[in-house]
Biopython code that builds the backbone (N, CA, C, O; Angstrom):
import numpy as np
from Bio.PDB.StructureBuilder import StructureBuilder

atoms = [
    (1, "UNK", "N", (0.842, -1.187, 0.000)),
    (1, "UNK", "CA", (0.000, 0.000, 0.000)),
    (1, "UNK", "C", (0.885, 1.247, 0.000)),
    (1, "UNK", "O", (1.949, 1.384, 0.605)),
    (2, "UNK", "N", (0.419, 1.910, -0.586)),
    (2, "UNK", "CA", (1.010, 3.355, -0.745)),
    (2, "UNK", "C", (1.133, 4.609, 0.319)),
    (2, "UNK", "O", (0.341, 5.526, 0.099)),
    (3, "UNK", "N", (1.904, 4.750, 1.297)),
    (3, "UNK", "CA", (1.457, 5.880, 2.374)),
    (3, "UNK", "C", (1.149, 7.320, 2.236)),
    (3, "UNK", "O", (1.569, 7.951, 1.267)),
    (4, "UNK", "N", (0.591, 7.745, 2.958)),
    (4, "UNK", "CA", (0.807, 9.485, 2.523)),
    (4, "UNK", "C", (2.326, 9.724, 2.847)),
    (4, "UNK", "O", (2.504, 10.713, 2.136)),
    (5, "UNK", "N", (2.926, 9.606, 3.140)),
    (5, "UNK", "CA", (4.458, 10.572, 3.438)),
    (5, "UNK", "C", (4.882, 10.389, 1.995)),
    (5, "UNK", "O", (5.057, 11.433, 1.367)),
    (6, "UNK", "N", (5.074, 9.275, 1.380)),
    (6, "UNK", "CA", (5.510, 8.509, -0.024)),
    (6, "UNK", "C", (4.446, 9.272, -1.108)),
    (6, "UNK", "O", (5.046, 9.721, -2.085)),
    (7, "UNK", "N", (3.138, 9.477, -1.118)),
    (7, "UNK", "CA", (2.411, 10.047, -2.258)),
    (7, "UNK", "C", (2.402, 11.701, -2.198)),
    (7, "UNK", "O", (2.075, 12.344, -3.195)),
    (8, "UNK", "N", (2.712, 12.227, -1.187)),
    (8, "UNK", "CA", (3.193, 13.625, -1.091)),
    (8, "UNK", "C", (4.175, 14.016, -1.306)),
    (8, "UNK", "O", (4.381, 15.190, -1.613)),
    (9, "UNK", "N", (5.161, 13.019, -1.187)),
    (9, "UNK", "CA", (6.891, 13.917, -1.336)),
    (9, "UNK", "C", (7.050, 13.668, -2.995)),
    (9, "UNK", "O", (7.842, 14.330, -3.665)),
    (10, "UNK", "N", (5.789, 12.136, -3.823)),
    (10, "UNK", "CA", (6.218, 11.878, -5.426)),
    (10, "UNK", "C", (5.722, 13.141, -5.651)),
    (10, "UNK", "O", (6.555, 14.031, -5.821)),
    (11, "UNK", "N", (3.925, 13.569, -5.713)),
    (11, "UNK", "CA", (3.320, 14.767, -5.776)),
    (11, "UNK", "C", (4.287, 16.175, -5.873)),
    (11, "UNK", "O", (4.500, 16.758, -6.937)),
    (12, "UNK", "N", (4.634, 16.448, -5.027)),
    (12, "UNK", "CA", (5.405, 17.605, -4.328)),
    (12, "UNK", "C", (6.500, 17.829, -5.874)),
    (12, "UNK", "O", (6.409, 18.666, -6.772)),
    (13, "UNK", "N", (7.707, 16.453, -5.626)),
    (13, "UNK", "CA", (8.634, 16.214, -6.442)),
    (13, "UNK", "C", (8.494, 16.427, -7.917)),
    (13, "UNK", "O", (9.211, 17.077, -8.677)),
    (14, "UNK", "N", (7.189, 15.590, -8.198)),
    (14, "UNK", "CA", (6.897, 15.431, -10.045)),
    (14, "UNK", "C", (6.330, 16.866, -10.201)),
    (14, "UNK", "O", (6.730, 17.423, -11.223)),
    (15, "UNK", "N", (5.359, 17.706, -9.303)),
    (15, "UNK", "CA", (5.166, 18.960, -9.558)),
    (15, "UNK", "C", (6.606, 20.211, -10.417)),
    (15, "UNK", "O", (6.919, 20.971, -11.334)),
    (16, "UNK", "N", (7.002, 19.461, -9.015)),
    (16, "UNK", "CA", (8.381, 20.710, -9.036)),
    (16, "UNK", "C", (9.466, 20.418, -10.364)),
    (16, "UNK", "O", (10.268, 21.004, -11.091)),
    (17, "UNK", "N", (9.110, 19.615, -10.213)),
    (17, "UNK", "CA", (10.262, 19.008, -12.081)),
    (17, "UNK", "C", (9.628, 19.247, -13.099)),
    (17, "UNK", "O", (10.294, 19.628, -14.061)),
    (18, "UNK", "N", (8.390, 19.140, -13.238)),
    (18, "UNK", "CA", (7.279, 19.899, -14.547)),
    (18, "UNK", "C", (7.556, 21.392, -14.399)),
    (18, "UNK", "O", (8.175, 21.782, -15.388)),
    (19, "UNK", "N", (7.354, 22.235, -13.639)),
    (19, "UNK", "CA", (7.359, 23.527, -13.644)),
    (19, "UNK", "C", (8.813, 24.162, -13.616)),
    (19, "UNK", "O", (9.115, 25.329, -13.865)),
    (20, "UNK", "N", (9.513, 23.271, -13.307)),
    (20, "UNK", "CA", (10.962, 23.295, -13.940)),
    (20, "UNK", "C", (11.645, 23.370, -15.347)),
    (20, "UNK", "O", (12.718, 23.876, -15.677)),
    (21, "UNK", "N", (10.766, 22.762, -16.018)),
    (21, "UNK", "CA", (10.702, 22.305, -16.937)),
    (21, "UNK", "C", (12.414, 20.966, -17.108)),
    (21, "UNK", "O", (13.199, 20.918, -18.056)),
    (22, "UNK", "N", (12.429, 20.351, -16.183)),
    (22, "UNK", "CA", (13.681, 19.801, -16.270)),
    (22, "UNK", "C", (13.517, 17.900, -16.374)),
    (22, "UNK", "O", (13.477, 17.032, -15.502)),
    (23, "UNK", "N", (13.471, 17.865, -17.548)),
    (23, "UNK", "CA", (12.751, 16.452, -18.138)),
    (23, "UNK", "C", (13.798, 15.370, -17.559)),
    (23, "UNK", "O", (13.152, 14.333, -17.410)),
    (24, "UNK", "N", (15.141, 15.164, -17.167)),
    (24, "UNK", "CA", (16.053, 14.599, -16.669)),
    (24, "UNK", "C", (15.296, 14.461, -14.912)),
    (24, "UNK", "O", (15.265, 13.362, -14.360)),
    (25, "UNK", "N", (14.980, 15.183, -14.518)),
    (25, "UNK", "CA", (14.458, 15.314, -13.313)),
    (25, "UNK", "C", (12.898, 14.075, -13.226)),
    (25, "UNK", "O", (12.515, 13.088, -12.597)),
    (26, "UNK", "N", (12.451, 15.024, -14.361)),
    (26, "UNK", "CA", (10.534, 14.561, -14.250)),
    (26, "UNK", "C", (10.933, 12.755, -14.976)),
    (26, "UNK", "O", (10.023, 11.928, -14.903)),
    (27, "UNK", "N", (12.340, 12.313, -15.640)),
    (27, "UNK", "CA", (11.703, 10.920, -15.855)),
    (27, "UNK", "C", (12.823, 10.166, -14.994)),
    (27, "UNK", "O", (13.029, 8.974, -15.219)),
    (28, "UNK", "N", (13.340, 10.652, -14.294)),
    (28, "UNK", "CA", (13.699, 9.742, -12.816)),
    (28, "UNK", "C", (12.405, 9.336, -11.587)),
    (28, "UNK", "O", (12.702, 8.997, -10.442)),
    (29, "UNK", "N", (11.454, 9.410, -11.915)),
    (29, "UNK", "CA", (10.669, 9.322, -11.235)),
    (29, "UNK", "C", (9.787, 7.767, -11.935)),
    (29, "UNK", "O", (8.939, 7.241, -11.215)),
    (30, "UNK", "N", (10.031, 7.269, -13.074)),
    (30, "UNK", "CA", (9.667, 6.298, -14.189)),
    (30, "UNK", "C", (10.432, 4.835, -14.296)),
    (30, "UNK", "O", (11.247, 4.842, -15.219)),
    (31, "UNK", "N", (10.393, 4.056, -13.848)),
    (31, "UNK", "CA", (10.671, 2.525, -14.580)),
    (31, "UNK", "C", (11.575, 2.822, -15.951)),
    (31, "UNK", "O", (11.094, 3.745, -16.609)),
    (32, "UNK", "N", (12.841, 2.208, -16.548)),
    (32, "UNK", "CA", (13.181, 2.177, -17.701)),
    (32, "UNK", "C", (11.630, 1.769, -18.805)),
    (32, "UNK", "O", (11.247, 2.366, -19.811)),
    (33, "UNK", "N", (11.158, 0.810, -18.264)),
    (33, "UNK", "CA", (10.018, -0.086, -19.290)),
    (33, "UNK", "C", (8.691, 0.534, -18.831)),
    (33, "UNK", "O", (7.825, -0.340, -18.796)),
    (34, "UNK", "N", (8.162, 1.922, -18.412)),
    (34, "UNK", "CA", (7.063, 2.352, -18.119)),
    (34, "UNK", "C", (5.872, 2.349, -19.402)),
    (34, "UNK", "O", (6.288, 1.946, -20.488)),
    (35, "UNK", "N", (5.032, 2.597, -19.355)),
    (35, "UNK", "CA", (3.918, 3.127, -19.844)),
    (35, "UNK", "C", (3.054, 4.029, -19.594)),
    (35, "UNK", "O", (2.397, 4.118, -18.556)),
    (36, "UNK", "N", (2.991, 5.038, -20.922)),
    (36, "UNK", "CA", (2.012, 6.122, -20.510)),
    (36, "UNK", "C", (1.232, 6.433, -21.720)),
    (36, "UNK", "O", (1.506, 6.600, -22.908)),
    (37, "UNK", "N", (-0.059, 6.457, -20.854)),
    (37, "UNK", "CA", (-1.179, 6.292, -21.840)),
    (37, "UNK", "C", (-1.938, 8.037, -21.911)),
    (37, "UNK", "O", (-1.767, 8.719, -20.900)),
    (38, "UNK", "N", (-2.530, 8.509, -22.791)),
    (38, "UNK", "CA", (-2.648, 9.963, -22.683)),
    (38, "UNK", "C", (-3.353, 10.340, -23.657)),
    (38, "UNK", "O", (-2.922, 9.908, -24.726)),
    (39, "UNK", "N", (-4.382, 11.051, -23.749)),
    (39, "UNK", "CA", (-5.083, 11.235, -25.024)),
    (39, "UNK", "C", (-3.880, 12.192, -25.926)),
    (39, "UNK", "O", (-3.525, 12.121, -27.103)),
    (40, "UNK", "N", (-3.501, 12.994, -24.925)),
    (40, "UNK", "CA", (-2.502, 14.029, -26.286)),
    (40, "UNK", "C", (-1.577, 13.294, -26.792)),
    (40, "UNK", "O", (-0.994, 13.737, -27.781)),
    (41, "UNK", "N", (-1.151, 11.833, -26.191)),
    (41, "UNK", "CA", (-0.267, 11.261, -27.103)),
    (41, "UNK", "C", (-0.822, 10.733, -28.385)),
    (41, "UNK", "O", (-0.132, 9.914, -28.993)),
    (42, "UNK", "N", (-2.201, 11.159, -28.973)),
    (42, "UNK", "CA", (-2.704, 10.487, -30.265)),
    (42, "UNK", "C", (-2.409, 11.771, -31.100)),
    (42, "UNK", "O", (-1.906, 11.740, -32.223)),
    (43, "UNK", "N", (-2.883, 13.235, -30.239)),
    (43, "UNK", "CA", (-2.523, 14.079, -30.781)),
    (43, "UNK", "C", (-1.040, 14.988, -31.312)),
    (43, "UNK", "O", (-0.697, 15.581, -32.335)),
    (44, "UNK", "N", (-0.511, 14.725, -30.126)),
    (44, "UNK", "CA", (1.201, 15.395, -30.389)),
    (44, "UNK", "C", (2.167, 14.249, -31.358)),
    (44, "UNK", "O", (3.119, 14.510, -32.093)),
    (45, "UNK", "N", (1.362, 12.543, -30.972)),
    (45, "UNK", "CA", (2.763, 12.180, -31.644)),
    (45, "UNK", "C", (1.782, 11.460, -33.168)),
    (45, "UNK", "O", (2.343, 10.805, -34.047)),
    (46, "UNK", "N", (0.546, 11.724, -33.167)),
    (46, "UNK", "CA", (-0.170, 11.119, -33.955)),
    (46, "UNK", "C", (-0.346, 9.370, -34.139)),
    (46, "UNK", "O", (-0.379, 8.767, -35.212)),
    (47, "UNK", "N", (-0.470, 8.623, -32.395)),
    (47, "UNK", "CA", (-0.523, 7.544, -32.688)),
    (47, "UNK", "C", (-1.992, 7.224, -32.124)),
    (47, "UNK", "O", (-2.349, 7.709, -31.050)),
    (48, "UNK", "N", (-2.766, 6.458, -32.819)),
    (48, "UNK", "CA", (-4.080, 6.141, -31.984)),
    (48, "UNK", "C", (-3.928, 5.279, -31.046)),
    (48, "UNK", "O", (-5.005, 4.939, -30.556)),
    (49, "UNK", "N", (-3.001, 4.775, -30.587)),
    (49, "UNK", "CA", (-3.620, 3.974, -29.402)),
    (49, "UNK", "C", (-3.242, 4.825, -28.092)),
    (49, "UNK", "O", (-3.184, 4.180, -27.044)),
    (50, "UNK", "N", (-3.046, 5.856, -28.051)),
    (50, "UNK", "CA", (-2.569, 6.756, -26.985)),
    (50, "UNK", "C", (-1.799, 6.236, -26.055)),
    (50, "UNK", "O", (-1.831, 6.672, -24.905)),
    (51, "UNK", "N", (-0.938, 5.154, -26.455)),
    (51, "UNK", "CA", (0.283, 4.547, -25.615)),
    (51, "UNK", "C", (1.381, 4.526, -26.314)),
    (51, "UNK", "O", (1.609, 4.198, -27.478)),
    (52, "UNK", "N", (2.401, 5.134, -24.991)),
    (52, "UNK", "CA", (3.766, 4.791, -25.393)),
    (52, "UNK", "C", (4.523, 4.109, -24.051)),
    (52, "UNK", "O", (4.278, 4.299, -22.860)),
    (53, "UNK", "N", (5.734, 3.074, -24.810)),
    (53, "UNK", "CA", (6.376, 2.331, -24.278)),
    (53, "UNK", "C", (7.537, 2.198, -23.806)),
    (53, "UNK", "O", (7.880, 1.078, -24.185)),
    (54, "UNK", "N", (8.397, 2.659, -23.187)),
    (54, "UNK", "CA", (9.594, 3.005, -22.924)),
    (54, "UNK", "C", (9.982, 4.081, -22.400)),
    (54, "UNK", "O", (9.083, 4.910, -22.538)),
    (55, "UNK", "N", (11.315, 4.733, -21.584)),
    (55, "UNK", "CA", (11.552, 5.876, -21.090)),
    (55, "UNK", "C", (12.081, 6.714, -22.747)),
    (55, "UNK", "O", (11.960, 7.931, -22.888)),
    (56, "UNK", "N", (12.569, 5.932, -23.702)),
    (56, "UNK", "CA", (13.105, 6.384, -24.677)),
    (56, "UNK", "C", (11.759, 7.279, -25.474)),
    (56, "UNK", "O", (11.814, 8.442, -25.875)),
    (57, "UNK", "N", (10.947, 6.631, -25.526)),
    (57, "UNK", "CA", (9.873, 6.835, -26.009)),
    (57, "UNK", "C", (8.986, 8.620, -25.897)),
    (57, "UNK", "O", (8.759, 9.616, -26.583)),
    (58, "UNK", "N", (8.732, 7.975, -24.331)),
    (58, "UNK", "CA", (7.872, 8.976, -23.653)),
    (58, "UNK", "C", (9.074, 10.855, -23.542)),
    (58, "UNK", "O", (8.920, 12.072, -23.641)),
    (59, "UNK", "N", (10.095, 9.885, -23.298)),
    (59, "UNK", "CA", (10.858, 11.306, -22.884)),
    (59, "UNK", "C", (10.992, 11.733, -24.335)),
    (59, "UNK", "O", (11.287, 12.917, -24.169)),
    (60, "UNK", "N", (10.968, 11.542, -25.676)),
    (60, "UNK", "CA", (11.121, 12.352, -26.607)),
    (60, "UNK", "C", (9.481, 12.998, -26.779)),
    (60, "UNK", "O", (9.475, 14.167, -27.165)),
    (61, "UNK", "N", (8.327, 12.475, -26.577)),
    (61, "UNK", "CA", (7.035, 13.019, -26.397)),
    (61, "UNK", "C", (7.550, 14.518, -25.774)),
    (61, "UNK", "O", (7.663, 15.638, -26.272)),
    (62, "UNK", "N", (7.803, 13.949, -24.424)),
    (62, "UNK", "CA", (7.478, 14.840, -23.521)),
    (62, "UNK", "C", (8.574, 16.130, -23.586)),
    (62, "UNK", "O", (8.613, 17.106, -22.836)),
    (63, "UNK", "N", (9.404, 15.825, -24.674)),
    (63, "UNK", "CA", (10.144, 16.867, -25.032)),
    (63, "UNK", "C", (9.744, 17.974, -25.891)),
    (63, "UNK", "O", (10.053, 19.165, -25.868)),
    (64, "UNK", "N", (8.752, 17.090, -26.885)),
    (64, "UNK", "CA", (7.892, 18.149, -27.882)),
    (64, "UNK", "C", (7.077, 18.365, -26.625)),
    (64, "UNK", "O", (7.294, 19.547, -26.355)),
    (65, "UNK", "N", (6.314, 17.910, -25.770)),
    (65, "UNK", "CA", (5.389, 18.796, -25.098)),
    (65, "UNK", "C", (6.151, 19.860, -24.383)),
    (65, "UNK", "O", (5.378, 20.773, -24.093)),
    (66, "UNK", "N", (6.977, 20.018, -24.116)),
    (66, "UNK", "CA", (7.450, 20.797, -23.214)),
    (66, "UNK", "C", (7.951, 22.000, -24.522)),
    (66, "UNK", "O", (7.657, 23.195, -24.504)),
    (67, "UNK", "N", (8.468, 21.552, -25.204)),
    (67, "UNK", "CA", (8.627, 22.881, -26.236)),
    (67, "UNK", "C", (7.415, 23.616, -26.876)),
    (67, "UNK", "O", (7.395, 24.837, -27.028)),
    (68, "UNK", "N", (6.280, 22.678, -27.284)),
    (68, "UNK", "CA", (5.110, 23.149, -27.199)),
    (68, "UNK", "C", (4.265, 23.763, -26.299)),
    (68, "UNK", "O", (3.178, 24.295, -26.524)),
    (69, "UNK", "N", (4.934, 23.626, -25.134)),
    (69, "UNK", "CA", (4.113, 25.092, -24.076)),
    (69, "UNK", "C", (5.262, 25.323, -23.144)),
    (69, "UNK", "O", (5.332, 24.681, -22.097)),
    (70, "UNK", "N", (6.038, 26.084, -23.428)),
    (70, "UNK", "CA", (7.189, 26.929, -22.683)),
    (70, "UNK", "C", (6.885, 27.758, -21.072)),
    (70, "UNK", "O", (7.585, 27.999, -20.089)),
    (71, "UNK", "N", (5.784, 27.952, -21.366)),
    (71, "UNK", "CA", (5.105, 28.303, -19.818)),
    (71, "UNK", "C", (4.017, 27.572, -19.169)),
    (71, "UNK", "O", (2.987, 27.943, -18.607)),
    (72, "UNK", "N", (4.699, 26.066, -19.479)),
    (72, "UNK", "CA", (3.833, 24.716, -18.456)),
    (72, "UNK", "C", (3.811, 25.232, -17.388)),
    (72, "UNK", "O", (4.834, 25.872, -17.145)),
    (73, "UNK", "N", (2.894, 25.230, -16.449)),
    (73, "UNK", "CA", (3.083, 25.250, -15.381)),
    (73, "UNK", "C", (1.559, 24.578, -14.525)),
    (73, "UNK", "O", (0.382, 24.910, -14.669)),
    (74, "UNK", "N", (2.133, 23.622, -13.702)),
    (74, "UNK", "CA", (0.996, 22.523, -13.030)),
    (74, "UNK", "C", (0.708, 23.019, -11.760)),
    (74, "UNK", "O", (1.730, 23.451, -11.226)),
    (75, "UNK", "N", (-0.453, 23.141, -10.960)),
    (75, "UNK", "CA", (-0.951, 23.388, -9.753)),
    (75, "UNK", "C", (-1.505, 22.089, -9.017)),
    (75, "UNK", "O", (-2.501, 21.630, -9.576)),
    (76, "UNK", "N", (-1.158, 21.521, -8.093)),
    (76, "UNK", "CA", (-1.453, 20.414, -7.307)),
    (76, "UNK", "C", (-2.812, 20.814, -6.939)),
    (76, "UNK", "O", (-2.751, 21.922, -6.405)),
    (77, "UNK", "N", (-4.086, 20.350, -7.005)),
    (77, "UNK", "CA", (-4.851, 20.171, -6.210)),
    (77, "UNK", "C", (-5.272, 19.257, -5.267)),
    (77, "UNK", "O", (-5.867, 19.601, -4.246)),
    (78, "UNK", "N", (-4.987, 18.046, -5.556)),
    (78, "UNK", "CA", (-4.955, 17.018, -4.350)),
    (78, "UNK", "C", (-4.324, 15.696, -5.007)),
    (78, "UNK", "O", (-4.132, 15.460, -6.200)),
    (79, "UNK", "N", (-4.080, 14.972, -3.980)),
    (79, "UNK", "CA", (-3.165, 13.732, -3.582)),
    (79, "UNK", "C", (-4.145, 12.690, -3.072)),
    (79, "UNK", "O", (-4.790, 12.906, -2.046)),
    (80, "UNK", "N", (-4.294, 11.374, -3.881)),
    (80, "UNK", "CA", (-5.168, 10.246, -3.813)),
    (80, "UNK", "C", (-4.182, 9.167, -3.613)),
    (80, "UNK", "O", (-3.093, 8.982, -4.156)),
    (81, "UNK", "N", (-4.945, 8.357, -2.519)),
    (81, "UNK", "CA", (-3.997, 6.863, -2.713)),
    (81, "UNK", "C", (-4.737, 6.379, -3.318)),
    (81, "UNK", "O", (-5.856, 6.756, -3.665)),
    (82, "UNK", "N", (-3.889, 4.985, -3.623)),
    (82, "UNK", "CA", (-4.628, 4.040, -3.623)),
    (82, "UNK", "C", (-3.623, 2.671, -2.981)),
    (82, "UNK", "O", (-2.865, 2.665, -2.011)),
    (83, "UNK", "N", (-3.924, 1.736, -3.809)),
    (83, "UNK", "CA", (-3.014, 0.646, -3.112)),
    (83, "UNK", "C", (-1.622, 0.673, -3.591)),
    (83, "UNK", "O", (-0.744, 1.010, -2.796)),
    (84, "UNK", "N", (-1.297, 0.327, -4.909)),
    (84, "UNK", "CA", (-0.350, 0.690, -5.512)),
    (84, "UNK", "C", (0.013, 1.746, -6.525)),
    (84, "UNK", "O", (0.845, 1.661, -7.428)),
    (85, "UNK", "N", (-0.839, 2.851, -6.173)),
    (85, "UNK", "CA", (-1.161, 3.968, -7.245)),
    (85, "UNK", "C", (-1.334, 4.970, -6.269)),
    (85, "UNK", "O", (-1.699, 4.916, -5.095)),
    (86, "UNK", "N", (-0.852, 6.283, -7.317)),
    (86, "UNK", "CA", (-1.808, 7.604, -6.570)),
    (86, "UNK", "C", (-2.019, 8.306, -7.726)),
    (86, "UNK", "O", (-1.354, 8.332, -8.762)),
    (87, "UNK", "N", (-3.409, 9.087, -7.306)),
    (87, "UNK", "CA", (-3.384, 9.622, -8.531)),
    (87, "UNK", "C", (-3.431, 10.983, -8.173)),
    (87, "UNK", "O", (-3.989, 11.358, -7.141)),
    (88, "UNK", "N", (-2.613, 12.106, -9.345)),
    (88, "UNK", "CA", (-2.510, 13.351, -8.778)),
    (88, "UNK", "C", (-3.798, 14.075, -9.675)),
    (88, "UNK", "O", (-4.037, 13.910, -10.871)),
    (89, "UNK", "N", (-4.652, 15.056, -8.542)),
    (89, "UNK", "CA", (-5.414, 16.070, -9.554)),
    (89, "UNK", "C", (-5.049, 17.488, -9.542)),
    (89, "UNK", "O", (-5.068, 18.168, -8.515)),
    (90, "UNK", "N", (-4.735, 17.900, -10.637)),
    (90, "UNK", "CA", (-4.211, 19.213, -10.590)),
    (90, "UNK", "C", (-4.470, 19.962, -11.969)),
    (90, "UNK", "O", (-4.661, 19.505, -13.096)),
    (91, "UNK", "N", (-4.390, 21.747, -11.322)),
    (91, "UNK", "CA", (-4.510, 22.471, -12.922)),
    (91, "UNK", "C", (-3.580, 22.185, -14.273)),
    (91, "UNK", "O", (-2.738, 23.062, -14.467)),
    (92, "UNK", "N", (-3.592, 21.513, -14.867)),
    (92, "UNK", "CA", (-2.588, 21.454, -16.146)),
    (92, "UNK", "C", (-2.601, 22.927, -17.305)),
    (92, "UNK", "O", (-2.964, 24.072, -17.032)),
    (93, "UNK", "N", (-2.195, 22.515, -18.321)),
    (93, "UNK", "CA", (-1.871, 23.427, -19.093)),
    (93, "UNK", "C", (-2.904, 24.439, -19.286)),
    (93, "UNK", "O", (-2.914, 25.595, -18.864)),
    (94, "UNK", "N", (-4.088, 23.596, -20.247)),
    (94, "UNK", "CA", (-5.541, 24.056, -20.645)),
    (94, "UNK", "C", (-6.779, 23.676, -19.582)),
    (94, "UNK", "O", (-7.806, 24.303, -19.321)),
    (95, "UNK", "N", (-6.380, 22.668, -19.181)),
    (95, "UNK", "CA", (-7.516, 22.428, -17.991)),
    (95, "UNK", "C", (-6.863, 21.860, -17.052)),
    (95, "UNK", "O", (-5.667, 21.959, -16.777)),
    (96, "UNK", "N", (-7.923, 21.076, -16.412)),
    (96, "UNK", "CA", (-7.857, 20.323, -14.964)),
    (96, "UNK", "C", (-7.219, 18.619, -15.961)),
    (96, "UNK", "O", (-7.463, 18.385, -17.145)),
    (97, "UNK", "N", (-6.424, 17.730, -15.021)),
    (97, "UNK", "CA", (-6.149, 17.070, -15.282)),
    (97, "UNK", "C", (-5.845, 16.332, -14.109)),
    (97, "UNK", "O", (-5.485, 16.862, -13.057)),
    (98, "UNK", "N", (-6.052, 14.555, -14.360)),
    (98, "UNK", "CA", (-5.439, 13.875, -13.620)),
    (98, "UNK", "C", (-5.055, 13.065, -14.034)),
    (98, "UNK", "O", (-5.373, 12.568, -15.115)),
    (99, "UNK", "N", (-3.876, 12.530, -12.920)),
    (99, "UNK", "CA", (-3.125, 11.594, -13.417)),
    (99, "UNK", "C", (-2.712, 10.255, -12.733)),
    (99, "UNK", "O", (-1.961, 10.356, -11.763)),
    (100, "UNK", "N", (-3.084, 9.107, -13.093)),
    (100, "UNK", "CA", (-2.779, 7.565, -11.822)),
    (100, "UNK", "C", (-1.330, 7.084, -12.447)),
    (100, "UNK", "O", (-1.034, 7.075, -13.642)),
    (101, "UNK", "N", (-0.741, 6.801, -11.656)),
    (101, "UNK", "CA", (0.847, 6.405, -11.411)),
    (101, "UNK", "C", (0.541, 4.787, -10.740)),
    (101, "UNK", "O", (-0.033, 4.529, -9.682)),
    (102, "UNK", "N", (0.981, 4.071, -11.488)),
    (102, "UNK", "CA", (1.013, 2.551, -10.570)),
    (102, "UNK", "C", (2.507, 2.281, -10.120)),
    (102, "UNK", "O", (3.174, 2.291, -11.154)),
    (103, "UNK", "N", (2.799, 2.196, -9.729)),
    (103, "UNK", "CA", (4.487, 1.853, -8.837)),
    (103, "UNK", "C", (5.019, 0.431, -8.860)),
    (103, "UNK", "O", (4.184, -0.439, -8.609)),
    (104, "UNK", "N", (6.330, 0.020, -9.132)),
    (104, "UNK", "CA", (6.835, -1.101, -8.516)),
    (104, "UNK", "C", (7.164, -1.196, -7.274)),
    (104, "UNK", "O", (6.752, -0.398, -6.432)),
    (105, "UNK", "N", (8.122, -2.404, -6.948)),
    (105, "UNK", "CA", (8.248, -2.379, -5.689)),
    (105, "UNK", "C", (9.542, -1.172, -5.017)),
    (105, "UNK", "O", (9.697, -0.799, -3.854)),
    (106, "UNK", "N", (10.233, -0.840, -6.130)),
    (106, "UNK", "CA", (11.220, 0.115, -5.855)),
    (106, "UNK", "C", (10.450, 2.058, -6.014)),
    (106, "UNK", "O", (11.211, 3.012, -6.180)),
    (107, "UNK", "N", (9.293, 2.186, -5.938)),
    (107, "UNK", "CA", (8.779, 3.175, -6.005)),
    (107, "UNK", "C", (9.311, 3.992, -7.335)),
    (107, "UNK", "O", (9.617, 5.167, -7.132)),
    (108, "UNK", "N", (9.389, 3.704, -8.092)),
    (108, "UNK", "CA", (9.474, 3.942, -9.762)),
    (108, "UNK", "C", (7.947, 3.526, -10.331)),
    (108, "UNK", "O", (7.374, 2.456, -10.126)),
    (109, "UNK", "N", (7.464, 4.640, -11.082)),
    (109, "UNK", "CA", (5.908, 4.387, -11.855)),
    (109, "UNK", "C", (6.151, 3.305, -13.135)),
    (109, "UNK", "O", (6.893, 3.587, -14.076)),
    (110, "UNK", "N", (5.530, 2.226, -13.045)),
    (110, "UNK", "CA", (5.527, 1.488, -14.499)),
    (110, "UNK", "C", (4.341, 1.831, -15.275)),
    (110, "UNK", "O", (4.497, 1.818, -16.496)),
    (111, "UNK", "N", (3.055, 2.170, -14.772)),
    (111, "UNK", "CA", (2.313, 3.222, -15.931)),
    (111, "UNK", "C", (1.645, 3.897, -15.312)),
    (111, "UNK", "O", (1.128, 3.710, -14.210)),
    (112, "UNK", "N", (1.605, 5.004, -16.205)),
    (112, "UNK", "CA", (0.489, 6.010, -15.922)),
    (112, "UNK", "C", (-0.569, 6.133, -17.036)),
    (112, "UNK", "O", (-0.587, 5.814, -18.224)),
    (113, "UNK", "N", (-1.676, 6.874, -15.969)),
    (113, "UNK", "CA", (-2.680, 7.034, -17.712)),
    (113, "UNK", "C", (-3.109, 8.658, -16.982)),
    (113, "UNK", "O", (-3.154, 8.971, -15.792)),
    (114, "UNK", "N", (-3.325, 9.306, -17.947)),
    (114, "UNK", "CA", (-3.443, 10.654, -17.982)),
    (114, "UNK", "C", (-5.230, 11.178, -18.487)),
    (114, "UNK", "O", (-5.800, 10.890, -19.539)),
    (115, "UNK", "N", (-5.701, 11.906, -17.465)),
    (115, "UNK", "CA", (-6.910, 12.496, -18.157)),
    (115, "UNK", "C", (-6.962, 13.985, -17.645)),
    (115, "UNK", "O", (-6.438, 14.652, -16.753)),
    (116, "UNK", "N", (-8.026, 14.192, -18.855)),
    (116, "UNK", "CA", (-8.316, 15.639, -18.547)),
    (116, "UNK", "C", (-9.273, 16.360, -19.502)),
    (116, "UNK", "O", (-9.418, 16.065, -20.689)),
    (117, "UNK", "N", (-9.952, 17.407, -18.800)),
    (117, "UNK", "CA", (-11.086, 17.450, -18.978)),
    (117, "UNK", "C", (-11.662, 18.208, -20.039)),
    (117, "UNK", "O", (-12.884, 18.225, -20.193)),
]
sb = StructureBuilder()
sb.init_structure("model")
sb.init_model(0)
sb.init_chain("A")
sb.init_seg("    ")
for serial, (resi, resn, name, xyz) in enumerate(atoms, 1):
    if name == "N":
        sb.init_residue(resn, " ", resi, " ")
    sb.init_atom(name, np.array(xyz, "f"), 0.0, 1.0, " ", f" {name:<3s}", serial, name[0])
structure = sb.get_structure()
């Protein structure tokens, strides 16, 4: 199970590395073999199944996203457990967004799926 001390300090952490904009930062927080599922990944990288596979993968995504909005900046609104997940809800770019993180046993996310509204 996931504690609060552990889903506040990832929260806190993955915030502060997005608004950083410091992508070395935001995918130390990821499994080499993660998954992240995302509707804008059908749109930014033009694939329909809105999954990508790998840190190789996602971190070149998330490189066009980050050049595509130069003044990202995320607002935490709250911190959810669950058992092996938390999911963060917070202001994103254009809207509200959330996001579930499932964890291994070394507290590295092996997928996330991303929504928003």
């Amino acid at each position: 199970m996931i504690d609060k001390t552990f889903a506040e300090h990832f929260a806190e952490e993955w915030i502060a590395a997005w608004n950083d904009h410091d992508l070395d930062r935001i995918l130390e927080h990821y499994s080499d073999d993660f998954e992240m599922n995302s509707p804008v990944i059908i749109s930014v990288c033009q694939l329909a199944s809105g999954v990508l596979k790998g840190k190789a993968a996602v971190a070149a995504y998330w490189r066009t996203a980050l050049n595509l909005y130069p003044n990202l900046h995320f607002e935490l609104i709250s911190t959810l457990l669950g058992v092996d997940s938390i999911c963060l809800y917070y202001q994103g770019v254009r809207s509200l967004a959330a996001e579930v993180f499932h964890f291994n046993e070394s507290g590295k996310v092996v997928r996330a799926y991303a929504h928003y509204q």
